[in-house]
PDB file of N, H, CA, C and O in Angstrom:
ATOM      1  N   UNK A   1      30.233   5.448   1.054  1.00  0.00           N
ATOM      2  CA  UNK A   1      28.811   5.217   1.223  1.00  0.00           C
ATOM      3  C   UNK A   1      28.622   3.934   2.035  1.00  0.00           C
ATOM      4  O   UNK A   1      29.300   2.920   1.867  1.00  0.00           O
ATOM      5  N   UNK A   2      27.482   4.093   3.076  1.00  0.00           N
ATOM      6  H   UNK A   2      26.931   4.917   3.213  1.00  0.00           H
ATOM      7  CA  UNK A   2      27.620   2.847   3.909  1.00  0.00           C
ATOM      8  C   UNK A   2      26.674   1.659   3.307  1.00  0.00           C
ATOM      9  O   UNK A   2      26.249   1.617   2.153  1.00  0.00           O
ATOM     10  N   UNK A   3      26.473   0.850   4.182  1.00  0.00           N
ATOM     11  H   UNK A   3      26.818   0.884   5.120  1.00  0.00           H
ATOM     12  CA  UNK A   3      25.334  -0.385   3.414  1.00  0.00           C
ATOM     13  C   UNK A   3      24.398   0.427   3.519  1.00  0.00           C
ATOM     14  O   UNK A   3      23.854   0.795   2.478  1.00  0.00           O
ATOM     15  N   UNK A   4      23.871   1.016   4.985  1.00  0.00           N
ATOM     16  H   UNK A   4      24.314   0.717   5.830  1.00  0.00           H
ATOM     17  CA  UNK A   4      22.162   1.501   4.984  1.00  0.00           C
ATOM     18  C   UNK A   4      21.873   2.614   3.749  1.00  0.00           C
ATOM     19  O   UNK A   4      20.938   2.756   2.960  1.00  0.00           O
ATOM     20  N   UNK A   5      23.286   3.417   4.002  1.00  0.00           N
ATOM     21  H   UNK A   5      24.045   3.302   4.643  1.00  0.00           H
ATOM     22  CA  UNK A   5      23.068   4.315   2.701  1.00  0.00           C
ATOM     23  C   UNK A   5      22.731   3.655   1.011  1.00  0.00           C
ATOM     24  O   UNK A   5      21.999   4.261   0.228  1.00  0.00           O
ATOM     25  N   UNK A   6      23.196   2.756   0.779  1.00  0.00           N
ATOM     26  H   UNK A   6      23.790   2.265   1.415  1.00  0.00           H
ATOM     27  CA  UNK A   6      22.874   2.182  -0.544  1.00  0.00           C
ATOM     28  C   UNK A   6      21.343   1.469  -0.320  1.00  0.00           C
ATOM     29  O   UNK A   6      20.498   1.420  -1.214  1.00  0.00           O
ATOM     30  N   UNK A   7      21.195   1.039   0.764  1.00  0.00           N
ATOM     31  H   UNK A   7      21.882   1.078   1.490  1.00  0.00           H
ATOM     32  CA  UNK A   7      19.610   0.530   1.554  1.00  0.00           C
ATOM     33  C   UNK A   7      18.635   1.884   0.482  1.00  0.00           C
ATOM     34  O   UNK A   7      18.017   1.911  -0.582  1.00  0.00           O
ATOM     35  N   UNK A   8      18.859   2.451   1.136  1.00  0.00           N
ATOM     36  H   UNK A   8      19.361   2.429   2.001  1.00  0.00           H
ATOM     37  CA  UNK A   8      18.211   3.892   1.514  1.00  0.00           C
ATOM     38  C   UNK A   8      18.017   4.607   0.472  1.00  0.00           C
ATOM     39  O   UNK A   8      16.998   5.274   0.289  1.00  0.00           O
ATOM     40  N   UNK A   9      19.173   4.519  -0.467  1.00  0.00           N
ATOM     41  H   UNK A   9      20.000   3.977  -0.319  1.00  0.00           H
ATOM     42  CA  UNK A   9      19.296   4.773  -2.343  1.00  0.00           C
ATOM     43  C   UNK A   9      18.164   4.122  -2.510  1.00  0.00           C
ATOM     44  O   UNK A   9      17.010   4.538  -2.409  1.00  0.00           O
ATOM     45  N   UNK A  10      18.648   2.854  -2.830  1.00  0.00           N
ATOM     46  H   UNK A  10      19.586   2.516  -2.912  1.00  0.00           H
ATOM     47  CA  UNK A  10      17.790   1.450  -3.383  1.00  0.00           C
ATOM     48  C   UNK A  10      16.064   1.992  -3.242  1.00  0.00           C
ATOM     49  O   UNK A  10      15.317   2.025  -4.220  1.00  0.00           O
ATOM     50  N   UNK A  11      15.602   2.423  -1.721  1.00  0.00           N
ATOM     51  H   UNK A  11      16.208   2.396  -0.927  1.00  0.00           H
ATOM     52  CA  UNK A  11      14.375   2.514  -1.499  1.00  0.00           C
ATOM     53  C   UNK A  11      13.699   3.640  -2.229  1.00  0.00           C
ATOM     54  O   UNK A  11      12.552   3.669  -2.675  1.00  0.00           O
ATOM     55  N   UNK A  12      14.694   4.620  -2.264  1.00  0.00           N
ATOM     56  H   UNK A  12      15.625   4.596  -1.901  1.00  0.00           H
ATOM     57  CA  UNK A  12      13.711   5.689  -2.501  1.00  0.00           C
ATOM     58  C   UNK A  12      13.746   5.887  -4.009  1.00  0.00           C
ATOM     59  O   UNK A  12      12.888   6.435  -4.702  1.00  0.00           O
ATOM     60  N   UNK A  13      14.999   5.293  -4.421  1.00  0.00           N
ATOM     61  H   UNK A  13      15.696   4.848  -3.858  1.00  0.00           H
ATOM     62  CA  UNK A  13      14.631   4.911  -6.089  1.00  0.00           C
ATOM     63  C   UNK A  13      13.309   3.826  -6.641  1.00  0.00           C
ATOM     64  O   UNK A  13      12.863   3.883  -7.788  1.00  0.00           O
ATOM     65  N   UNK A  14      12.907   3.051  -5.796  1.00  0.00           N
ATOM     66  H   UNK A  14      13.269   3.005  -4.865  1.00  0.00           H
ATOM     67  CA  UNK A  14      11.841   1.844  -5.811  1.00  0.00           C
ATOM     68  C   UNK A  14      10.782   2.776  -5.841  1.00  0.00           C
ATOM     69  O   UNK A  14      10.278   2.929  -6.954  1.00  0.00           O
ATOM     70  N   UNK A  15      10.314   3.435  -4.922  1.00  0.00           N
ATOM     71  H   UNK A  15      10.723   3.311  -4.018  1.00  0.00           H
ATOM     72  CA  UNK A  15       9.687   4.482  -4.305  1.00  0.00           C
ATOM     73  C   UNK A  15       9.210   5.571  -5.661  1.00  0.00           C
ATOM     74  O   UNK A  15       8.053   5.809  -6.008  1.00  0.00           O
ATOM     75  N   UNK A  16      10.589   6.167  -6.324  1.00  0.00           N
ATOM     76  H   UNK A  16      11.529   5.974  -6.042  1.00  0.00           H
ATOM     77  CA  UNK A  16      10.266   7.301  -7.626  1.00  0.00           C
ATOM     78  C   UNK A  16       9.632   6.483  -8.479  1.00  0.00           C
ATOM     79  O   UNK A  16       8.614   6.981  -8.960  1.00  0.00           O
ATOM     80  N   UNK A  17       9.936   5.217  -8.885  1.00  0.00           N
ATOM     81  H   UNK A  17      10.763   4.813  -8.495  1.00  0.00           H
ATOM     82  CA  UNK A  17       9.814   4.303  -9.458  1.00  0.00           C
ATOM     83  C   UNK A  17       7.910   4.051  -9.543  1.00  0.00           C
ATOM     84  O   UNK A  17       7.243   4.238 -10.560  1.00  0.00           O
ATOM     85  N   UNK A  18       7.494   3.703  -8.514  1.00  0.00           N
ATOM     86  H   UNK A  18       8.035   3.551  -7.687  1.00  0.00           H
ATOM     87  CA  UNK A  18       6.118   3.686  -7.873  1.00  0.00           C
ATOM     88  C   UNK A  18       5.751   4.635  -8.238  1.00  0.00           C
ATOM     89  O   UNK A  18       4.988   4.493  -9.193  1.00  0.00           O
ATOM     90  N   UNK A  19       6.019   6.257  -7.757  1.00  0.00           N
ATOM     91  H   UNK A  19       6.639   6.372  -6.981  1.00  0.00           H
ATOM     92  CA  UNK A  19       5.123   7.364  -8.195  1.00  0.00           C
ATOM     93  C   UNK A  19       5.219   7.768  -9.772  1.00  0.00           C
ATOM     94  O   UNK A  19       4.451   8.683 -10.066  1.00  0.00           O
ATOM     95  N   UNK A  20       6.036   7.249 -10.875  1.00  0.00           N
ATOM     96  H   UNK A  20       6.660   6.505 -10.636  1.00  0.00           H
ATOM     97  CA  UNK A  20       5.722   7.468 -12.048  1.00  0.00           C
ATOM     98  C   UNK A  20       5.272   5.893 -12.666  1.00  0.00           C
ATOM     99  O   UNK A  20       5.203   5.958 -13.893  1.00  0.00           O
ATOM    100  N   UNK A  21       5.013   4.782 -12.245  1.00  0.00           N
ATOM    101  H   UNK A  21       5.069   4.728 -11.248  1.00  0.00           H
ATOM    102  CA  UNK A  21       4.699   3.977 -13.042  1.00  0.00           C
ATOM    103  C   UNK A  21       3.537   3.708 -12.340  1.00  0.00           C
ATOM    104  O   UNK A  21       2.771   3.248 -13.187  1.00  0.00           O
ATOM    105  N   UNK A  22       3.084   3.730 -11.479  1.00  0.00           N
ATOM    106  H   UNK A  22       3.707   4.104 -10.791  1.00  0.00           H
ATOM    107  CA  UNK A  22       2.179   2.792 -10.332  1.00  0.00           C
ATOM    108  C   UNK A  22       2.369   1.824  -9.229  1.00  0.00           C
ATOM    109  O   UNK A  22       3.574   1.687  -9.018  1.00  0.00           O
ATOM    110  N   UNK A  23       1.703   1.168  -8.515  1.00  0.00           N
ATOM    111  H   UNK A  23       0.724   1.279  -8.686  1.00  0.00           H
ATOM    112  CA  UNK A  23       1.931   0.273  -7.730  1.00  0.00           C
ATOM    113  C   UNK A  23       1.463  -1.166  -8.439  1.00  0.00           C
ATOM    114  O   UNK A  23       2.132  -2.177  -8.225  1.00  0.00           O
ATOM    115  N   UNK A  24       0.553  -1.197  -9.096  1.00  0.00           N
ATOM    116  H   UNK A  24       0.010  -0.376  -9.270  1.00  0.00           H
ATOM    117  CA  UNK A  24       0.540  -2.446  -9.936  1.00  0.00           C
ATOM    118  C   UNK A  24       1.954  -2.774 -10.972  1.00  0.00           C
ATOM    119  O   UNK A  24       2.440  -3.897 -10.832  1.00  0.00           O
ATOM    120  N   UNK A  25       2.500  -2.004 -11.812  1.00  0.00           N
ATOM    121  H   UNK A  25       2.106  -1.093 -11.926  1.00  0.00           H
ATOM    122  CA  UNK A  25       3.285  -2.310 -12.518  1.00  0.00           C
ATOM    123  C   UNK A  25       4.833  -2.509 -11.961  1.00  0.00           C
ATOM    124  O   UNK A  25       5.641  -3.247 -12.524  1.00  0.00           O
ATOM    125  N   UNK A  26       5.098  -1.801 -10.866  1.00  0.00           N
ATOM    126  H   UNK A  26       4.441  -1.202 -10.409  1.00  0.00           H
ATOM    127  CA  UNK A  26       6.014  -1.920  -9.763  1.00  0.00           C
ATOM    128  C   UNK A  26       6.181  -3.063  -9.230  1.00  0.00           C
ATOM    129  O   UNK A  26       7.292  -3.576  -9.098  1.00  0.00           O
ATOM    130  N   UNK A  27       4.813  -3.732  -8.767  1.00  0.00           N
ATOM    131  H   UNK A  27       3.910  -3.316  -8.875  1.00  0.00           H
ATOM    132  CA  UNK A  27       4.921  -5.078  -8.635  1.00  0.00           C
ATOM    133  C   UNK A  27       5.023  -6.122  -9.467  1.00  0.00           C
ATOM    134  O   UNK A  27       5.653  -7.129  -9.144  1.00  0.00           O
ATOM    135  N   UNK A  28       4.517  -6.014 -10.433  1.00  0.00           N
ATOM    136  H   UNK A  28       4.006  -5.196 -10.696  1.00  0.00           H
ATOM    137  CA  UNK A  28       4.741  -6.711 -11.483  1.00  0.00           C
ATOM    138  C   UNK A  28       6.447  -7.075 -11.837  1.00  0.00           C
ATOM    139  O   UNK A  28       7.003  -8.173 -11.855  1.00  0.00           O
ATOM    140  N   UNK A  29       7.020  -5.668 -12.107  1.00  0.00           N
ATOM    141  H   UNK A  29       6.569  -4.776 -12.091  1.00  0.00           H
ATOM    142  CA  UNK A  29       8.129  -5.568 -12.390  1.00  0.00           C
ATOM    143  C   UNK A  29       8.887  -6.239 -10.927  1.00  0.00           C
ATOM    144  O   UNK A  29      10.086  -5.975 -11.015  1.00  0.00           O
ATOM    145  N   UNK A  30       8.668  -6.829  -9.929  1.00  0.00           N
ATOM    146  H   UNK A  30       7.694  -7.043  -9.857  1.00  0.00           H
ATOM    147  CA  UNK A  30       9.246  -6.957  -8.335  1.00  0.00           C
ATOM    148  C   UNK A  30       8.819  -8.364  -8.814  1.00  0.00           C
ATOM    149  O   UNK A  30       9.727  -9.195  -8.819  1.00  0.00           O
ATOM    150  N   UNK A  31       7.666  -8.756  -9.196  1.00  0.00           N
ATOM    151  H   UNK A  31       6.928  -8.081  -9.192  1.00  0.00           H
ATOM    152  CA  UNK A  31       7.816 -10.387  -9.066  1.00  0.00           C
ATOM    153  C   UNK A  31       8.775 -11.139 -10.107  1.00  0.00           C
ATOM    154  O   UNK A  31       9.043 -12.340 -10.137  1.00  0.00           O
ATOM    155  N   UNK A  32       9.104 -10.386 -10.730  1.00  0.00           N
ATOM    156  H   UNK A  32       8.886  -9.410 -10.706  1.00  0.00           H
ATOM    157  CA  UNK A  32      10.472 -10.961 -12.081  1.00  0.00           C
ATOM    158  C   UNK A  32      11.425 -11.239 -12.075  1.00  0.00           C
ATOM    159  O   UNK A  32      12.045 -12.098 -12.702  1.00  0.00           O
ATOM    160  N   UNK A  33      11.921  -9.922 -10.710  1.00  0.00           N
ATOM    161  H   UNK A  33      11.417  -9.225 -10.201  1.00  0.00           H
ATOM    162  CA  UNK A  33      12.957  -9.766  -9.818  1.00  0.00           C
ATOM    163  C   UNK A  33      13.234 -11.125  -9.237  1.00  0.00           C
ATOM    164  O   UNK A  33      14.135 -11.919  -9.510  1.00  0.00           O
ATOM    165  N   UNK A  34      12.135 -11.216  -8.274  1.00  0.00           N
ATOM    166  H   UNK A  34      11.404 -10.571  -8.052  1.00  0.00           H
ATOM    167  CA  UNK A  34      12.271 -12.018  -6.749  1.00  0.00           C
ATOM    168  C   UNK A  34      12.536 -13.306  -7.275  1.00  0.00           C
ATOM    169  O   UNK A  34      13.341 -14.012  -6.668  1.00  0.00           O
ATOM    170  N   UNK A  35      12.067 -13.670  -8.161  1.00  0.00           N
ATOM    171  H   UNK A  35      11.413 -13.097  -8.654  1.00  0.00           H
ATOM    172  CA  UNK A  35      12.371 -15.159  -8.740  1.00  0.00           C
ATOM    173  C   UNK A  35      14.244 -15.303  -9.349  1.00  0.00           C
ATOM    174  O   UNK A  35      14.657 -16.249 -10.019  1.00  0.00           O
ATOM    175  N   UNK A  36      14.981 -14.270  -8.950  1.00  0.00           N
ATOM    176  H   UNK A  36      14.646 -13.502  -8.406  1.00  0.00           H
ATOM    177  CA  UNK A  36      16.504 -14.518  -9.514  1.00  0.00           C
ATOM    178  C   UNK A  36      17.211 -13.488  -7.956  1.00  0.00           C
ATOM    179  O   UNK A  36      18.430 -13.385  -7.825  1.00  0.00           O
ATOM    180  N   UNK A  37      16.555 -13.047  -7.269  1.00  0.00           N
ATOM    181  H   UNK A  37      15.564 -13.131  -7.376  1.00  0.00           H
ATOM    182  CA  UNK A  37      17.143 -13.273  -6.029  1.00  0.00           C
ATOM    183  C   UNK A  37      17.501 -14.446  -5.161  1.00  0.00           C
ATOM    184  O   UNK A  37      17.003 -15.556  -5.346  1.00  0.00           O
ATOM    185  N   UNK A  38      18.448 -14.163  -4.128  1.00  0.00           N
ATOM    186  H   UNK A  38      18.852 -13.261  -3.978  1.00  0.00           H
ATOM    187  CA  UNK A  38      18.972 -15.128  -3.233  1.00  0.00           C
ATOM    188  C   UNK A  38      18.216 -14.885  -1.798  1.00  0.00           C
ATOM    189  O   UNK A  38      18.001 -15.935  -1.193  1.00  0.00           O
ATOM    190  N   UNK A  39      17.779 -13.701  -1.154  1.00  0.00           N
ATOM    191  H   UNK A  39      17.953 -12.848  -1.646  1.00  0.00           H
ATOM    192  CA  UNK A  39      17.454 -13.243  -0.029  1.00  0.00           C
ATOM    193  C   UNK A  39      16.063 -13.427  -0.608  1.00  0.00           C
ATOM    194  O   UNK A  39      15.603 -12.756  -1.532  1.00  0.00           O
ATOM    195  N   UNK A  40      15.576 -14.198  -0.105  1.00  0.00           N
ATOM    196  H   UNK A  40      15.950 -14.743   0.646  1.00  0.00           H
ATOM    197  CA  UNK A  40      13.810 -13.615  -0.825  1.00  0.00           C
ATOM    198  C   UNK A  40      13.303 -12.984   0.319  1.00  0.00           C
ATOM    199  O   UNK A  40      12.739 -11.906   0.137  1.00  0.00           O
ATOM    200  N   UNK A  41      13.410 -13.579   1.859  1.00  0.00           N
ATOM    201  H   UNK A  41      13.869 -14.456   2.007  1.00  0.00           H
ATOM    202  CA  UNK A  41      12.392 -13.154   2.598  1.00  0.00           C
ATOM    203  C   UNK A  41      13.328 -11.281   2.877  1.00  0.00           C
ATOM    204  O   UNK A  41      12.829 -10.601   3.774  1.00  0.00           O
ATOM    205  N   UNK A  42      14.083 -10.896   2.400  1.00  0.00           N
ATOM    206  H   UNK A  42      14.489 -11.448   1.671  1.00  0.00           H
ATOM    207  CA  UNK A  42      14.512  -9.490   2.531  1.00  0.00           C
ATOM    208  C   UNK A  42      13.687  -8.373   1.120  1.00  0.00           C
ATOM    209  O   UNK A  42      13.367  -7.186   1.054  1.00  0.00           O
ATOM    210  N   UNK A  43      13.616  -9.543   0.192  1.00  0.00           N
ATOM    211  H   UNK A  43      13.876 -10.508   0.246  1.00  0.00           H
ATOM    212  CA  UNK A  43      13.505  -8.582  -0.647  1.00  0.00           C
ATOM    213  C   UNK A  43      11.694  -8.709  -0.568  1.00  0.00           C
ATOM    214  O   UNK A  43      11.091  -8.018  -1.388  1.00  0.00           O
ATOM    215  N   UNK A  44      10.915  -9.515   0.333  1.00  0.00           N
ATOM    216  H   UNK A  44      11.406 -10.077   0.999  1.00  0.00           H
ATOM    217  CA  UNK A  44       9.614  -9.392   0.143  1.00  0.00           C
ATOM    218  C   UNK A  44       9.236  -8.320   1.168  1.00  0.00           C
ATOM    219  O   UNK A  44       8.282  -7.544   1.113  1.00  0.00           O
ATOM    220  N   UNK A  45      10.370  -8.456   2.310  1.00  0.00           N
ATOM    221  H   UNK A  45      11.145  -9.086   2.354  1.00  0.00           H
ATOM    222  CA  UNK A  45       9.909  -7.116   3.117  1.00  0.00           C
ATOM    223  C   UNK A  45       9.883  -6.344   2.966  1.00  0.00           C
ATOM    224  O   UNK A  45       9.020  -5.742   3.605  1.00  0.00           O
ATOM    225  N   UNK A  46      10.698  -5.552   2.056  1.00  0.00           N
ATOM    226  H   UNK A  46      11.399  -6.040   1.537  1.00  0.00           H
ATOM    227  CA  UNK A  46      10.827  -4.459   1.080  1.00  0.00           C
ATOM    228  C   UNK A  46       9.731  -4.294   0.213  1.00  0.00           C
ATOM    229  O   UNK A  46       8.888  -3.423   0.429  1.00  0.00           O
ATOM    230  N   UNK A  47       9.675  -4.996  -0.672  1.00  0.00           N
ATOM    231  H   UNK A  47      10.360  -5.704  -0.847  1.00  0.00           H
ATOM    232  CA  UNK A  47       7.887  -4.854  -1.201  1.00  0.00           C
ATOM    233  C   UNK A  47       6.849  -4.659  -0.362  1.00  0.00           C
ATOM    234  O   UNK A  47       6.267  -3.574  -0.369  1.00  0.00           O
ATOM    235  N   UNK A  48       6.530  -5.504   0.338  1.00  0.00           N
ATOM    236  H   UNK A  48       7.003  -6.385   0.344  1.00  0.00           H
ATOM    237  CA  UNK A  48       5.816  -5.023   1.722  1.00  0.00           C
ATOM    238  C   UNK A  48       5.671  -3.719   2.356  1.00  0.00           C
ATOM    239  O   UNK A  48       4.656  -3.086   2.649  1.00  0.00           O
ATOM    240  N   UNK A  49       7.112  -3.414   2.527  1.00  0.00           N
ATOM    241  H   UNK A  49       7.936  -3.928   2.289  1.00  0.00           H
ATOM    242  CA  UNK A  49       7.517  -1.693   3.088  1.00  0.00           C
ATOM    243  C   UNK A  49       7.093  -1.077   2.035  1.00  0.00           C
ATOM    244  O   UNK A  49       6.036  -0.606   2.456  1.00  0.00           O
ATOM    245  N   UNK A  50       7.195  -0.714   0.827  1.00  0.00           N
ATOM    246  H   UNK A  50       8.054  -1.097   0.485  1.00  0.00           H
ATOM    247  CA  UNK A  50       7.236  -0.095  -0.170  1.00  0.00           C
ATOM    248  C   UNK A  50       5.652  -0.427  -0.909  1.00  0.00           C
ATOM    249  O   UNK A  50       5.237   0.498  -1.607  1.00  0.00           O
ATOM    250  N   UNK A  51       4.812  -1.577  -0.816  1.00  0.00           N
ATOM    251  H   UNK A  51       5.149  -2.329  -0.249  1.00  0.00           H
ATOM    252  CA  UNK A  51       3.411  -1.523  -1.136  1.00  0.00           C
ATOM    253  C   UNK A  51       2.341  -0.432  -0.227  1.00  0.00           C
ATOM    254  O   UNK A  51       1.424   0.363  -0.430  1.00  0.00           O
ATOM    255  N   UNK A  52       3.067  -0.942   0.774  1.00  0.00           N
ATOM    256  H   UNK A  52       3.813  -1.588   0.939  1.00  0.00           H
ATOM    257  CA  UNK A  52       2.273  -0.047   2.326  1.00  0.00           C
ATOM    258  C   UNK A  52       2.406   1.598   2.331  1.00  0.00           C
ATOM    259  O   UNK A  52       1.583   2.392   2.787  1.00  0.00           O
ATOM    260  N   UNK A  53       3.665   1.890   1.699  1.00  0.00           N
ATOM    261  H   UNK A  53       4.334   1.246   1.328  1.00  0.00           H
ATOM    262  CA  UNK A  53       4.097   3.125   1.485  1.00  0.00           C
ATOM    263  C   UNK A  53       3.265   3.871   0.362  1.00  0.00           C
ATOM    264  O   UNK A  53       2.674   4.936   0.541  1.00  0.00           O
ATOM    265  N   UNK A  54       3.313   3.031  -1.021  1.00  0.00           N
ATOM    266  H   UNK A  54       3.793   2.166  -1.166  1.00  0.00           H
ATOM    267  CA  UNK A  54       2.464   3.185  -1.837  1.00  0.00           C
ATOM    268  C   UNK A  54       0.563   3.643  -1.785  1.00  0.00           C
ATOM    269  O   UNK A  54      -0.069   4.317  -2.599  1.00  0.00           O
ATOM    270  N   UNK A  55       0.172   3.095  -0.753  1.00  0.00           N
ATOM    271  H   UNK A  55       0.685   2.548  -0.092  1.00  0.00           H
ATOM    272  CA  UNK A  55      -1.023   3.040  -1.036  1.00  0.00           C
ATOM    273  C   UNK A  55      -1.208   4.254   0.395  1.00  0.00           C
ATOM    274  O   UNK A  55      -1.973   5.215   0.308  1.00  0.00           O
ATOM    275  N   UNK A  56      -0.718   4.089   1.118  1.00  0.00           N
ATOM    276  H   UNK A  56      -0.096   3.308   1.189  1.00  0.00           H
ATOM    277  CA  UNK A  56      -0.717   5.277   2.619  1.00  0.00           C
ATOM    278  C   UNK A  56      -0.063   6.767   1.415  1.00  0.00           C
ATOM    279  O   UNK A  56       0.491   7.583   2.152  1.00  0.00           O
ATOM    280  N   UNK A  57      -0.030   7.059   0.508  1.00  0.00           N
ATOM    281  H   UNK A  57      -0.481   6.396  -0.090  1.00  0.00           H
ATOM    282  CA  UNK A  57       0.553   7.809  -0.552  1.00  0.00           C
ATOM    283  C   UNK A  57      -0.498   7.681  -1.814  1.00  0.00           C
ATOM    284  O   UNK A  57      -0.373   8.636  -2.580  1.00  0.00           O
ATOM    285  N   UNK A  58      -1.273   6.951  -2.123  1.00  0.00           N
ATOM    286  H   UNK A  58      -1.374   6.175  -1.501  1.00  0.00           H
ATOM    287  CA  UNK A  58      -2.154   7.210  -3.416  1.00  0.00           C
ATOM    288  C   UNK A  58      -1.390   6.502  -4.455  1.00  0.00           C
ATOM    289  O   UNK A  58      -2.118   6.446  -5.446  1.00  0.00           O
ATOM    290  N   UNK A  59      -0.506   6.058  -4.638  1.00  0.00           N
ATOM    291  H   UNK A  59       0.085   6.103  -3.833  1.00  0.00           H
ATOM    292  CA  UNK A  59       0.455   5.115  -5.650  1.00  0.00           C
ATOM    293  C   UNK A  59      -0.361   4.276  -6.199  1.00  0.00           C
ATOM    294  O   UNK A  59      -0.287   4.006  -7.398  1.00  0.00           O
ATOM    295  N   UNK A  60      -1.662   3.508  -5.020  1.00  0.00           N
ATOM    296  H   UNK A  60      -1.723   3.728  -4.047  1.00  0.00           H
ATOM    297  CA  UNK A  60      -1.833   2.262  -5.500  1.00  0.00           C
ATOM    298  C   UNK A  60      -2.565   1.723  -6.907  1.00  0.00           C
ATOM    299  O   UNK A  60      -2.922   0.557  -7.077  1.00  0.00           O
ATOM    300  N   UNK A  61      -2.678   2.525  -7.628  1.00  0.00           N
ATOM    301  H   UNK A  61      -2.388   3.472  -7.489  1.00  0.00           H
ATOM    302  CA  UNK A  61      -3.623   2.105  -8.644  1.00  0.00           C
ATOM    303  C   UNK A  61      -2.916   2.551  -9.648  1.00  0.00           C
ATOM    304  O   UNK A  61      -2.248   3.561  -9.428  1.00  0.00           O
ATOM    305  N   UNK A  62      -2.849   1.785 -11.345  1.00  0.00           N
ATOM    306  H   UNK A  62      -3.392   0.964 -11.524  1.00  0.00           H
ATOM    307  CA  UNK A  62      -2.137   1.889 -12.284  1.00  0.00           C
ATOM    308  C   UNK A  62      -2.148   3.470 -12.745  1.00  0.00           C
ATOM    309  O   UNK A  62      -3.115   4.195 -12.510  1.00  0.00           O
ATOM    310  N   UNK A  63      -0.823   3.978 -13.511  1.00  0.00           N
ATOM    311  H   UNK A  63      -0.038   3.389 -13.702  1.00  0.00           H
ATOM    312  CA  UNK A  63      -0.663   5.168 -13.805  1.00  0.00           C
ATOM    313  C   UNK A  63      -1.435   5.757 -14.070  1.00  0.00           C
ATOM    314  O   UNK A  63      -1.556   6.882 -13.586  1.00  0.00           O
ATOM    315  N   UNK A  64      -2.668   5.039 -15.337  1.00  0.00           N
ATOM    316  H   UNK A  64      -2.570   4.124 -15.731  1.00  0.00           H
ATOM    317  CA  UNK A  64      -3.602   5.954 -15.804  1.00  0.00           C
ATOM    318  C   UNK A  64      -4.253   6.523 -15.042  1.00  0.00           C
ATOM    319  O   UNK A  64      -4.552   7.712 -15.148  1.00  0.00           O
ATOM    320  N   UNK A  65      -4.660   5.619 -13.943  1.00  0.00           N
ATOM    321  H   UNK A  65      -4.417   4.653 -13.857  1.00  0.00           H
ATOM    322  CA  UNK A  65      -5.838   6.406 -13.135  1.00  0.00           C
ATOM    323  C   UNK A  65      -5.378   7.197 -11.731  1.00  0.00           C
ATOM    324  O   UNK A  65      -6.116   7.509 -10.797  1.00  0.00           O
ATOM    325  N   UNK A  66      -3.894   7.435 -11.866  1.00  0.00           N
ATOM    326  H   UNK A  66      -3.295   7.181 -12.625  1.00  0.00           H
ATOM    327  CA  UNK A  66      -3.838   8.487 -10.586  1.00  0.00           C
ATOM    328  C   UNK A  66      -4.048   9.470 -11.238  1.00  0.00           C
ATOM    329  O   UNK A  66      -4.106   9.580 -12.463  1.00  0.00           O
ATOM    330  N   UNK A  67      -4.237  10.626 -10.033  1.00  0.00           N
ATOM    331  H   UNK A  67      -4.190  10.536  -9.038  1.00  0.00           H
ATOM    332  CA  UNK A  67      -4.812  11.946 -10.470  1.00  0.00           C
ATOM    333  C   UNK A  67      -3.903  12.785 -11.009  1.00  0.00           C
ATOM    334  O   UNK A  67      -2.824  12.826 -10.417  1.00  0.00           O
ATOM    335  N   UNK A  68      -4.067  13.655 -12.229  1.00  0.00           N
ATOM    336  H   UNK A  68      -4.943  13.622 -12.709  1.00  0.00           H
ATOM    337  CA  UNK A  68      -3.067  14.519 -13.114  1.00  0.00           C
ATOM    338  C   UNK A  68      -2.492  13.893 -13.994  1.00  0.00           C
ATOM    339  O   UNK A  68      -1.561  14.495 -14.531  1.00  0.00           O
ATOM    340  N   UNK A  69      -2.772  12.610 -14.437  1.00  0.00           N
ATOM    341  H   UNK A  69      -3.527  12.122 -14.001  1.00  0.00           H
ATOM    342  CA  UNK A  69      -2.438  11.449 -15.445  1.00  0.00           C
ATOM    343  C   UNK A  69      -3.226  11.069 -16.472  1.00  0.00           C
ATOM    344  O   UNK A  69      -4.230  10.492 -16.055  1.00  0.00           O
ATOM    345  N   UNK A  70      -3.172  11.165 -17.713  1.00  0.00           N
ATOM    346  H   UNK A  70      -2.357  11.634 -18.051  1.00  0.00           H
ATOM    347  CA  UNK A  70      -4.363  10.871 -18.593  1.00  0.00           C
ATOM    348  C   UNK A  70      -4.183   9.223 -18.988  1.00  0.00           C
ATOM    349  O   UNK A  70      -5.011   8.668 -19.710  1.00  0.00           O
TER     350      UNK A  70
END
């Protein structure tokens, strides 16, 4: 498996991650993270990529209130 390939894991697991919890709690759970990383400005671009993704997708608002979610 190459680096981009574990890249590429990493994202789209972040990503499943987002469509069953939300984009608020995703982040939440990302700022807990970033404070015991070494790369910060890599891992904020990634949030970035992955907020933008979220909301161009309907992610952005906590679980309860996406649609088919009670």
């Amino acid at each position: 498996m190459s680096a981009q390939d574990v890249k590429d894991q990493i994202v789209n697991m972040d990503k499943q991650e987002i469509e069953m919890s939300g984009l608020p709690q995703w982040l939440k759970n990302q700022r807990v993270i970033l404070n015991h990383v070494e790369d910060k400005e890599h891992y904020e671009r990634r949030i970035a990529l992955l907020t933008a993704w979220a909301k161009e997708n309907g992610f952005d608002k906590p679980r309860s209130l996406l649609p088919g979610t009670r």
